[in-house]
Structures are given as C-alpha cells and as structure tokens.
N, C-alpha and C positions, 0 to 999 in steps of 0.2 A: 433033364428035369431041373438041374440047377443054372440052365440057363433062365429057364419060364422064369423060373422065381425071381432072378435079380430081373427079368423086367416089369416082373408084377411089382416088385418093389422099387425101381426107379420112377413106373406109371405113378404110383401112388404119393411117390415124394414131389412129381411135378404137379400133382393138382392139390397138393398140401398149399404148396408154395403159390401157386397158382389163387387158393382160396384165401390165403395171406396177405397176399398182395391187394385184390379187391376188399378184405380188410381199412386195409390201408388208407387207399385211395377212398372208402368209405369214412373213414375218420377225417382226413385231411377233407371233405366236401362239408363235414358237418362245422368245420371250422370256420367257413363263410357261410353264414345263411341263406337259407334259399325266399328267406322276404322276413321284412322288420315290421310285417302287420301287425302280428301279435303283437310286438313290442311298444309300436304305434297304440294300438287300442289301450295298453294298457297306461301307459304315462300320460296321454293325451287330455282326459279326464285331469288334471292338475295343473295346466298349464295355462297360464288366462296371459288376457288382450290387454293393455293399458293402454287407455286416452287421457291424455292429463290435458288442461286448459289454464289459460294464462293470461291476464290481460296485459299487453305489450301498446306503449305509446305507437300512435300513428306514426307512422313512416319509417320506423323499426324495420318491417318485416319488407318483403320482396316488394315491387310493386312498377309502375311506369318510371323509366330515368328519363328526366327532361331537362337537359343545359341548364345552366344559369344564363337568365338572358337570350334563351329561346325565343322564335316567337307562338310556339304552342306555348309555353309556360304558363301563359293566364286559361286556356283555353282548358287543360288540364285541371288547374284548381278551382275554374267552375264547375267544371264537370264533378269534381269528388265532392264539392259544397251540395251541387243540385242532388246528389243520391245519398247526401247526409252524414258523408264522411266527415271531411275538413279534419281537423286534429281531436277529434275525440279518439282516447285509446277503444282498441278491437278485441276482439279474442281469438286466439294464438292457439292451435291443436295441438297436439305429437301422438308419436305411434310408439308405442313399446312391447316389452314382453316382460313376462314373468312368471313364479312358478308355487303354488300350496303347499308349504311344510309342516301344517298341520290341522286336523279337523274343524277347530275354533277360529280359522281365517286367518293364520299367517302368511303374510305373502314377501317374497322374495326378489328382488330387482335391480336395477342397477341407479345408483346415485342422479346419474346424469339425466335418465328415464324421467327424473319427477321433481328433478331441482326447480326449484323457484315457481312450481306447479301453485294454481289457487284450489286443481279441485281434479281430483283421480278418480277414473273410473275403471272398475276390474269387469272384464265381458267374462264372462267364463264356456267352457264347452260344450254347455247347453243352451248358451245363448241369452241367461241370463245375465242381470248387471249389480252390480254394488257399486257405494262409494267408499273410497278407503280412506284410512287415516294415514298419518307418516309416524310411525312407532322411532325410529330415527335413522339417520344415515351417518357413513363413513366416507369422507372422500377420497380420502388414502387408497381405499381399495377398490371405490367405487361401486360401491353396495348399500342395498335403502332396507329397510324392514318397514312392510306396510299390514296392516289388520281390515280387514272388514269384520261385520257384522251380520251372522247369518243361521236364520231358525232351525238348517237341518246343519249336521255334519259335511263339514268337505272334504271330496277326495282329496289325499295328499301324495307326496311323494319323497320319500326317505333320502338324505346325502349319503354319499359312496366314498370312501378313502380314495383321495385322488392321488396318494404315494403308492398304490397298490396299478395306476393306471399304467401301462408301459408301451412305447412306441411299439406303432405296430396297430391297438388294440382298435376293435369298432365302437365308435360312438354316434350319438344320431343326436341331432340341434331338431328343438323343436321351439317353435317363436311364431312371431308376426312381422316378416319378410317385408317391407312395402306396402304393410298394411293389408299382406294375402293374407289371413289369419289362421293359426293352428296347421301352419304347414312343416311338414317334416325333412329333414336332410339327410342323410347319413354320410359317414367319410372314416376317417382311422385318427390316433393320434399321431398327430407329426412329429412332435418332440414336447418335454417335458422342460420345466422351471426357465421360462423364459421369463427375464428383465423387461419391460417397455421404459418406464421413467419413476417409478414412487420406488420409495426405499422398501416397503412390504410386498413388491411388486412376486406374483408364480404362479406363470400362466400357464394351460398347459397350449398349445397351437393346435389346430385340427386343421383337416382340408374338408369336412364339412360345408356347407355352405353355408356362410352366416351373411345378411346383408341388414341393412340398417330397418331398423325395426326388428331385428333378433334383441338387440341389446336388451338384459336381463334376464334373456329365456335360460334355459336348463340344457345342457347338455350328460346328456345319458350313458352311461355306459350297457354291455347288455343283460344287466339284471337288473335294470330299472332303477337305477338310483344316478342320482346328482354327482359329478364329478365335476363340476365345474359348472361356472356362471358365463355364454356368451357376454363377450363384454367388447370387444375391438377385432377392424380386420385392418389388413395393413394392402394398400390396394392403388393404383393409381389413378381411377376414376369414379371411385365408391360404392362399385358393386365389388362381388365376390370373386376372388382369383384363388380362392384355393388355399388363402392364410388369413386362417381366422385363432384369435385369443380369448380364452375361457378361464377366469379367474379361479385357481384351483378350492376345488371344495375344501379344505383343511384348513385354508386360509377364510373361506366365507363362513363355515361352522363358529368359529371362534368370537369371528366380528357380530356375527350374526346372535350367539350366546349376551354376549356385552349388550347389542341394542336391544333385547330382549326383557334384559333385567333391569337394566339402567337406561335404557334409550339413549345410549353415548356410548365410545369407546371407550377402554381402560388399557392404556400401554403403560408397561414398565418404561422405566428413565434412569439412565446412569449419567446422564451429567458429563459429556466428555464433545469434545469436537476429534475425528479422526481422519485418517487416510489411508488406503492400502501401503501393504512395506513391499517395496520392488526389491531388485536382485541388488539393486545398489544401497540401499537403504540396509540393506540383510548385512550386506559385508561389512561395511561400516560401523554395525554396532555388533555385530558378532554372534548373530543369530546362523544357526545351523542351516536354515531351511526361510526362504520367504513362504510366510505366514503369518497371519495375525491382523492385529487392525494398530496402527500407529497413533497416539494420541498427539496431539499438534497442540492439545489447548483443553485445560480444567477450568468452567467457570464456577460461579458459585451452584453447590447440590451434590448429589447423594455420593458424587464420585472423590470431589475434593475433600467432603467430608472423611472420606474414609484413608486419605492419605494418599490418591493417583498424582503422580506429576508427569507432565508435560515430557513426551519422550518415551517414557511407558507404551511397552507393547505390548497389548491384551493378547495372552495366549490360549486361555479359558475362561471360560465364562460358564458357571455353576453347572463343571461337570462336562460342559461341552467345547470341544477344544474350536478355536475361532482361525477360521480359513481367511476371510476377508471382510470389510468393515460391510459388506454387503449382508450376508451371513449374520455379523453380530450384531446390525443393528434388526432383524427380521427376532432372531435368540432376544435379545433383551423386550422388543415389545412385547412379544408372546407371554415374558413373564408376568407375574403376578406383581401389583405396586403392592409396596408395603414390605415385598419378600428380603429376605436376607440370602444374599448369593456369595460366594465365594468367587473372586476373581485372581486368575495366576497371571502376573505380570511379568514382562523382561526388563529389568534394570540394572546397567554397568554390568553386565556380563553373567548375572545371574536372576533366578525367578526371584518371586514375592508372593505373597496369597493375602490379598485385601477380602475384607469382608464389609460388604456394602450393601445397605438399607435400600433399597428401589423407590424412587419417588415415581411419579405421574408425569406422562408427557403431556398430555394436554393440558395441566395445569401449568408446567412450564412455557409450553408454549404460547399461551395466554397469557402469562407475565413477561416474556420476551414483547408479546404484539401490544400489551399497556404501556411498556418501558420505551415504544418504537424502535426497538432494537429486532431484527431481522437473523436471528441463529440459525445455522445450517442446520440441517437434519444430521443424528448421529449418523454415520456410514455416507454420506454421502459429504468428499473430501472439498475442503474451502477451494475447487478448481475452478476455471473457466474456461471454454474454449473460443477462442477467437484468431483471428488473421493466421491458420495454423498452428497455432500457438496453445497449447495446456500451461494457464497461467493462475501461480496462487500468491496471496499480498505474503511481506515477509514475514517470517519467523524466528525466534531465536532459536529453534533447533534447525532451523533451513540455516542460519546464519554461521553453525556448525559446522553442520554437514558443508556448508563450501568456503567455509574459515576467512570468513568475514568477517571487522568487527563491527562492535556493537553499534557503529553510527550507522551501519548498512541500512539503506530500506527501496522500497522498488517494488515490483513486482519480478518473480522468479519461473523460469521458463523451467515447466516438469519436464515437458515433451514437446519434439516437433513433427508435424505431418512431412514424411520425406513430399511428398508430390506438391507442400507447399511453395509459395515463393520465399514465406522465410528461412526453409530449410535450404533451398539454392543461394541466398544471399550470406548463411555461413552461422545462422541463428542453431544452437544447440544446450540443447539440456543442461541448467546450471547456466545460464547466461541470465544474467539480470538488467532487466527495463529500469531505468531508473528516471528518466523525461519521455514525455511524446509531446511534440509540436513545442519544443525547448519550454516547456513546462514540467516542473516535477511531480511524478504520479507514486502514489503506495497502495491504493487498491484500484481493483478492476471498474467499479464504479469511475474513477478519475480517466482511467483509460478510454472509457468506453466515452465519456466527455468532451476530450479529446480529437477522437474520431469524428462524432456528430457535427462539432466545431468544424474541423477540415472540410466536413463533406455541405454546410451550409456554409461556406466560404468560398467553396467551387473548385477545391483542392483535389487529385487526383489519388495524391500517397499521403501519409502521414513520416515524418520523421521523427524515430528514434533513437534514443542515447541508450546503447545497450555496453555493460560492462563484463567483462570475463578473467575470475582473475585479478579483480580491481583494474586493468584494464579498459579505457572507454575508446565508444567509435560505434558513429551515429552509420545508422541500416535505416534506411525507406521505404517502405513498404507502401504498395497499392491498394487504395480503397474498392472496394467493391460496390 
C-alpha cells in the first residue's frame, strides 16, 4: 500500500513538473511574437512620405559626362538646347520619411530630409497630401519640426523613454525605403548610446533594416511609441547591412520641445574649451581616478566670469559628477540658459565649487562666426588627426606638463597610431612638431599647408623638425 502511494505521488510530481515546464516554454514564445501586424496596423496610420523639391542649377545634378574637348561635346549641348534645357535651373526630388506627434499636424523628421527644400510635401497613409511648413530645425542632432494644416484631427503617435530601451529588445522602422512607401522592418536593439561625430550625438543602432529613404521615420518599440528617429546606416555600398542609427528619443523630445516654442534651439553655454584627462594627465596633477573634463582655455563668458582657470578639472557639473568632456558638454546643453549651476573643480590638489550663470550657445556661436573666429565645440578637444599623429597647437598647461619653457610653441603629439609610419620612425606622445618643410608651424592649419605645398610640388614625404626633451631631429614622413 505504501508502495502505490509513493508512485501515485512521484506520477503526479512528474506531470506537475511536466505542466511547469510547457509553462515555461509558453512564456519564453510569447516573448517573440508570433507577427508585428498588429503593431503595424497600429503605428502605420502616423507615419507619412516626404517629397521635398528644390530647384538646383543645371548641371548640378547627375547627368551625361562628355570630355572636355570631345568630339560629342557640341553634339550633346545641342541636344539639351533642342529639348529646352541649356542652363536653365530644374527641379530636384527627395524621398524621406517621417512621423505625427500630434493631432494638429506636427510632424517630425530628419534635418538633412528638408534642408534647403523650396516646397514639402507630407503623403499620408491614406493617400492623401499636404504641404508643410519648416517650424525649425537642428543640425546638431539632425532633426526638422514640420506643421501642416489639416480640417480633421491626425493620427499620432506618442515618444518612448529610449533610456528604458535595452539591447536585446524588438523594435520595428517603419519609413519609405527607396521610395517603397510605408513599408515595415523589424530587428532588436543592437547596442545603446552610440557616438557617430556631433558632440550631442546618442544613437541607439538596430539591425532593423533602414535604407535611404528611412531617414526621419520612427522607430518603435513594442508598445507603440517612438524611441528613436532613423537617421544613418553605416554600410559599404548604401543599402542595408544590418547597422542602422536611430537618434535616441530623449534627445529628439527636448530638441523637439525648443523648436516648438521657439523654432530654434536653446543650449546652455559655460564658456570653457576642454579635453579629456588621461592616465597621465591624472598623475600629473594628482587626481585619484582619471575623470572629468580638463579645461585647456577660458575665453571670455559665463565660465571666466565666474572665476575657472585654465587647468581646472570639471568634476561636477550641478550635481552631476562629469566622466568625460563628452558627457559634460551633452550635461551642459541639456541645461537651462539663464540657470545658475554649481560647478566642483580640481585645483592644485584640492576641489572648488564655482557658481556660474549659463549663457547661450548659439548666441555664442554666432559671435564667434561674426568675429570670424572658429571655437571648437565644448567637449570636443582642440585635437587633430593626421599622418598618425593626434596633434593639438601649444599650450601653457601642455608647456607644463612637458616642462617647457615659455618660448616653446609647435604643435604637440597627444598620441601615435602604433601601425603608423610615424610611430615606426620613433614619433611618440609628448614629442613636439616644431617646422614642417623647414618652415615654422603652431597650429594645424599651418601644418596641413605645409603638406598641400609638398604635395603640389611633387614631393613624396614632408620633412619634420620634431623636438623631445628640447632635443631636435628632423623625421620624414610620407605623403599619401
């Protein structure tokens, strides 16, 4: 009798476990779907076609190459006189995409989508058209705000916290492909806060398919909301390979807010030129931990006002502690101009806390571009790369740091490519350029002069006076 029972009761624990398991395997299938139709149907409805038109001078655009001194040459520019061409400008198409964020005709897209456009046209999912206006754009992040005009309500479609997105998840691009319109993708996120080149830059990547003519559409997450703006694929012949970038929603919401109200951006501005602090840079001044963003250079604004010098190494910035000048220049725009922030500095061995009034970047940058003066972007360091070489003009804390004095100038080697040639010929970090082509050079500009020179001269290498040390001894390097 007490045998039955223990296998009545082992039966029943295997089909517990048994019923468990197909649990399981039941939750783990609902976690891929079994079809993104629904999710299609529902987003779809918000997603319109952009044709923008342009009138571009003759001969601009693609057309027949005929030699100079052909003998078609004349035979060709009868032919375009006889069909009416000749040099009268044409008009110039594009295909885009983009997406409704709100009933009243907000429309959403990408900068490049409508730049220098004479006349936008929104198709929508039922086939009908509007024309739209430019409410404004950013090219920072490469994002447009555009409006139509329209008697009923339009469907829209809600942004998503795209810091909530995490590799792994499913998103689905939906755009106008080549001009196939309202066609759908789906794929996963590849990885998150990806750099391409602006200093605001956080993308998230998918493997989605995006190809040209996506640019501006919406990618989804799967509840229906915007997490990101298609916006670039990285590809070697211009279709889709599988890496595509979607400008994270947290970053379009904001821009998006601004051209909304203002039809312009509003960045905060601290007024500072910086560079990231490497491991040598850290021991040097006696910083625990490389971090922070290094100030190289206070011009005049919000920053020198408040008392930063040159050398100063932002460790916080109002409340948030600053990893790299990447970081803190992304933190400082996001603020509010006008704000009063607290900033904790490293100086001679101990912090500081400045309290500094936020001016406006784009007003500063528009008195840079009236003054013709050319100021880096904060976070992005005075560097250059060329012939292997990470090269920045001199400074008095660079002048420091390799105890120099003060008549030093040149240009300063941060880093060298080991697989270059100048890293085989003996060039290394802290080596200073001080002539090329027995000319004296101090900024990159002068260098790069230089070069052009050699190479319109029929020259192969350029020769340099590199010093180490106060040491000199010319290296010659090959032009490319």
């Amino acid at each position: 009798m007490k045998t039955n029972q223990t296998s009545a009761m082992r039966a029943l624990w295997l089909m517990m476990l048994g019923a468990a398991l197909v649990l399981a395997q039941a939750i783990v299938a609902q976690a891929r779907p079994e079809s993104f139709a629904d999710l299609a149907d529902k987003v779809s409805p918000s997603v319109v076609n952009i044709t923008t038109s342009t009138m571009v001078a003759r001969g601009t655009g693609p057309g027949a190459i005929v030699p100079d001194g052909s003998p078609f040459e004349d035979f060709f520019r009868e032919f375009q006189d006889r069909n009416g061409q000749g040099n009268r400008p044409r008009r110039s198409s594009a295909l885009g995409s983009g997406f409704v964020i709100s009933e009243d005709g907000y429309i959403v897209t990408n900068n490049h989508v409508i730049e220098g456009a004479d006349e936008v046209i929104i198709e929508f999912f039922s086939g009908a058209e509007l024309e739209a206006k430019v409410i404004g754009t950013d090219p920072k992040t490469d994002i447009a705000l555009l409006k139509v005009e329209s008697d009923e309500p339009l469907p829209f479609v809600p942004f998503g916290d795209s810091d909530t997105a995490r590799v792994g998840d499913w998103v689905l691009a939906v755009g106008n492909p080549l001009g196939q319109g309202f066609s759908v993708s789906a794929g996963i996120v590849s990885q998150r806060n990806r750099a391409l080149q602006g200093a605001y830059d956080d993308y998230i990547q998918t493997d989605a398919a995006i190809n040209r003519g996506n640019s501006g559409g919406p990618l989804f997450n799967m509840d229906g909301q915007v997490v990101g703006v298609n916006t670039a694929i990285l590809s070697p012949n211009g279709g889709s390979i599988g890496i595509g970038f979607s400008m994270a929603s947290n970053v379009v919401t904001r821009v998006v807010d601004q051209l909304r109200e203002f039809g312009e951006t509003r960045r905060g501005w601290l007024g500072v030129r910086i560079q990231d602090v490497t491991d040598d840079v850290a021991e040097a001044i006696g910083l625990e931990k490389t971090a922070g963003a290094l100030v190289t250079d206070v011009p005049d604004g919000p920053a020198k006002e408040a008392g930063m010098l040159a050398g100063d190494v932002i460790m916080s910035f109002d409340g948030v502690e600053v990893d790299d000048t990447r970081g803190l220049v992304r933190t400082v725009g996001n603020a509010d101009v006008g704000k009063a922030v607290r900033v904790i500095v490293f100086r001679e061995g101990k912090t500081q806390t400045l309290k500094i009034t936020l001016g406006r970047r784009e007003d500063a940058e528009s008195a840079d571009a009236s003054a013709g003066t050319d100021a880096p972007e904060e976070g992005e360091p005075e560097q250059t790369e060329m012939m292997g070489l990470t090269l920045s003009p001199m400074t008095d804390e660079l002048r420091e740091q390799l105890e120099l004095g003060p008549e030093a100038t040149g240009l300063v080697v941060g880093d060298v490519d080991e697989a270059s040639e100048a890293f085989e010929k003996g060039l290394r970090a802290g080596d200073v350029i001080t002539e090329a082509g027995q000319q004296k050079i101090t900024t990159v500009g002068e260098l790069d002069a230089q070069i052009e020179q050699a190479k319109d001269g029929g020259r192969k290498s350029l020769l340099l006076l590199v010093r180490r040390a106060g040491e000199p001894r010319f290296v010659a390097l090959t032009l490319e």
